[in-house]
C-alpha positions in Angstrom: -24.5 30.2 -28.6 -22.3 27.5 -28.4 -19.0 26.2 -30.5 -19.1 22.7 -30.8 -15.7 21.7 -31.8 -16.0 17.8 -34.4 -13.7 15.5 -35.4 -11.3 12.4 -35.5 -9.1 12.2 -32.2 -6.1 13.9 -32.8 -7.4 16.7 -35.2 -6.5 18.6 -32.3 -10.4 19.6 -30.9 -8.7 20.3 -27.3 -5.7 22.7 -28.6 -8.0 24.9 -30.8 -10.5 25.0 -28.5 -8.3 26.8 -25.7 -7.1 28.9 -28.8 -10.7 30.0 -29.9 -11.5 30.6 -25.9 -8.8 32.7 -25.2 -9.2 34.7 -28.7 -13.0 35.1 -28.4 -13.3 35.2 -24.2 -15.6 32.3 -24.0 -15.3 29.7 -21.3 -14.1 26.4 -22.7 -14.6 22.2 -21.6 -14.1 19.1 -23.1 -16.6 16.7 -22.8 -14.4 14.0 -22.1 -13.0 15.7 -18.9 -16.4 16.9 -17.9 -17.3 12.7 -17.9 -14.0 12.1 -16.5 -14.7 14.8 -13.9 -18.6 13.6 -13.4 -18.1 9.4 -12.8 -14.7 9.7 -11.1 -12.9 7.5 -13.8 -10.9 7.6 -16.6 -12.2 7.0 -19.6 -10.5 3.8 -20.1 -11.9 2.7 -17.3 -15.5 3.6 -18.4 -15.0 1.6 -21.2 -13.5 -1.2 -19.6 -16.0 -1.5 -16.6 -19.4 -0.1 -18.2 -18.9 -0.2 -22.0 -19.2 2.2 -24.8 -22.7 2.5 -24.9 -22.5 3.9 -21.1 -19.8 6.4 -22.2 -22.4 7.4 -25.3 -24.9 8.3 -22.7 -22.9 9.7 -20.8 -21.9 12.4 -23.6 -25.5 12.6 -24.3 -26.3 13.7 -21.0 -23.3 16.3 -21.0 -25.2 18.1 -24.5 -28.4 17.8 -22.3 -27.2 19.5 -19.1 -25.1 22.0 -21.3 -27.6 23.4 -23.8 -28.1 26.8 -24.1 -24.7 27.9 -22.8 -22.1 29.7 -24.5 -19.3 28.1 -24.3 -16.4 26.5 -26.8 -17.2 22.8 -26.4 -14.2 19.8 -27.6 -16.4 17.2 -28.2 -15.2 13.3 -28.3 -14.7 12.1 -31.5 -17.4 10.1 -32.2 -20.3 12.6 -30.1 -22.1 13.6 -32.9 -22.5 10.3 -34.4 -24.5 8.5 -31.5 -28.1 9.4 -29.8 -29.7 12.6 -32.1 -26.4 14.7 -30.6 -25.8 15.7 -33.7 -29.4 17.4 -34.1 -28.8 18.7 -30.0 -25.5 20.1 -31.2 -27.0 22.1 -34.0 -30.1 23.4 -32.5 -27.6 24.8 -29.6 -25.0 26.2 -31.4 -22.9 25.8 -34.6 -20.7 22.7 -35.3 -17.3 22.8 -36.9 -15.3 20.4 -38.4 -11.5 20.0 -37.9 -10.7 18.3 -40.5 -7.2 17.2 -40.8 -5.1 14.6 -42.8 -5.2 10.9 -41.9 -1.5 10.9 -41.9 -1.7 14.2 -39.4 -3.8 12.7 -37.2 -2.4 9.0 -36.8 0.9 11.3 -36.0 -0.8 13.0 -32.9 -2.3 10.0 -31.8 1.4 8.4 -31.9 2.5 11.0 -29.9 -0.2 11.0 -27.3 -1.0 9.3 -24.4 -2.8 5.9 -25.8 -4.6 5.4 -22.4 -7.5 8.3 -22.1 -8.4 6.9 -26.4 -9.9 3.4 -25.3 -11.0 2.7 -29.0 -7.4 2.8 -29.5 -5.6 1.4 -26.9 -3.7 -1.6 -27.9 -2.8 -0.8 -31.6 0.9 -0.7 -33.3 1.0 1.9 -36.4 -0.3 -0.6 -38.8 -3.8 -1.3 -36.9 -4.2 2.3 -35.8 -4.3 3.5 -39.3 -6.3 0.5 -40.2 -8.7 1.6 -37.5 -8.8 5.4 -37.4 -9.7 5.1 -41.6 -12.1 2.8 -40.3 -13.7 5.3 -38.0 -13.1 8.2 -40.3 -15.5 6.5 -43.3 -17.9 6.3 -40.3 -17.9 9.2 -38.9 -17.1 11.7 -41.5 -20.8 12.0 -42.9 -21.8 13.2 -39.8 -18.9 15.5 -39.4 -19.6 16.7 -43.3 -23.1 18.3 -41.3 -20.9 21.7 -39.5 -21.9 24.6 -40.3 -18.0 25.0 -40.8 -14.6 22.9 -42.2 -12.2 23.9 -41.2 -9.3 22.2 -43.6 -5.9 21.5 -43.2 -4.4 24.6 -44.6 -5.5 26.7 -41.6 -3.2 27.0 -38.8 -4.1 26.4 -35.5 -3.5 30.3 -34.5 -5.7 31.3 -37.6 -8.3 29.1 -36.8 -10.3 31.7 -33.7 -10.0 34.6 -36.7 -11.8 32.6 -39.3 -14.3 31.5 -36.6 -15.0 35.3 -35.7 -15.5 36.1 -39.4 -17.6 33.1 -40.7 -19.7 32.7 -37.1 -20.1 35.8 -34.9 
């Protein structure tokens, strides 16, 4: 059974990922990379050249070729909100939510390299919050569908613990 890691970009999917890998000795991927890694270009440059809707196959594909794996799986931030993936995601594994702060997460995307986030490219602070509240009232409702949230209180290093006791 999988672990499909869910949420905004910058609740830190990729961090606790590695964590919940190394804690419960499960391979780990990002679907991003895996793209990145399959087409030979950046995500920015998927966007730019093909368009969103390309890079939305694309992670549709990815659930496709990786179902019935067990793996710990950072998905992009809005996977589970195009083509059935949430319903994919579900039916091979178990779906949490990292849900963290707005504030939080327009921090880490402040601090991050703009260029792999192509939705985001582009934006001083004002805009970026504008537009990551934007895509939060979007996307949440399909987030609000894991079988677990995790909230903001938990720490990053507690998070593979809680996973243990509320999934294996």
């Amino acid at each position: 059974m999988s672990i499909f890691l869910v949420g905004m970009p910058g609740s830190g999917k990729t961090t606790t990922g590695l964590a919940i890998s190394k804690e419960l000795h499960l391979p780990f991927i990002d679907t991003d990379q895996w793209i990145e890694v399959k087409t030979a270009m950046k995500i920015s440059q998927i966007f730019e050249s093909k368009g969103e809707a390309y890079f939305r196959e694309e992670e549709h594909n990815f659930l496709k070729t990786w179902t019935g794996k067990n793996w710990i799986i950072s998905t992009g931030g809005g996977m589970p909100c195009f083509n059935q993936n949430l319903e994919l995601m579900k039916n091979n594994g178990k779906i949490i939510y990292l849900r963290r702060p707005l504030s939080v997460i327009i921090e880490s995307l402040n601090n991050d390299a703009m260029s792999k986030r192509p939705l985001l490219l582009g934006k001083n602070s004002e805009s970026l919050e504008t537009l990551c509240l934007q895509l939060l009232l979007e996307r949440e409702p399909f987030y609000l569908k894991s079988d677990l949230i995790i909230e903001p209180d938990v720490a990053f290093n507690e998070i593979a613990g809680l996973i243990r006791r509320k999934i294996y």
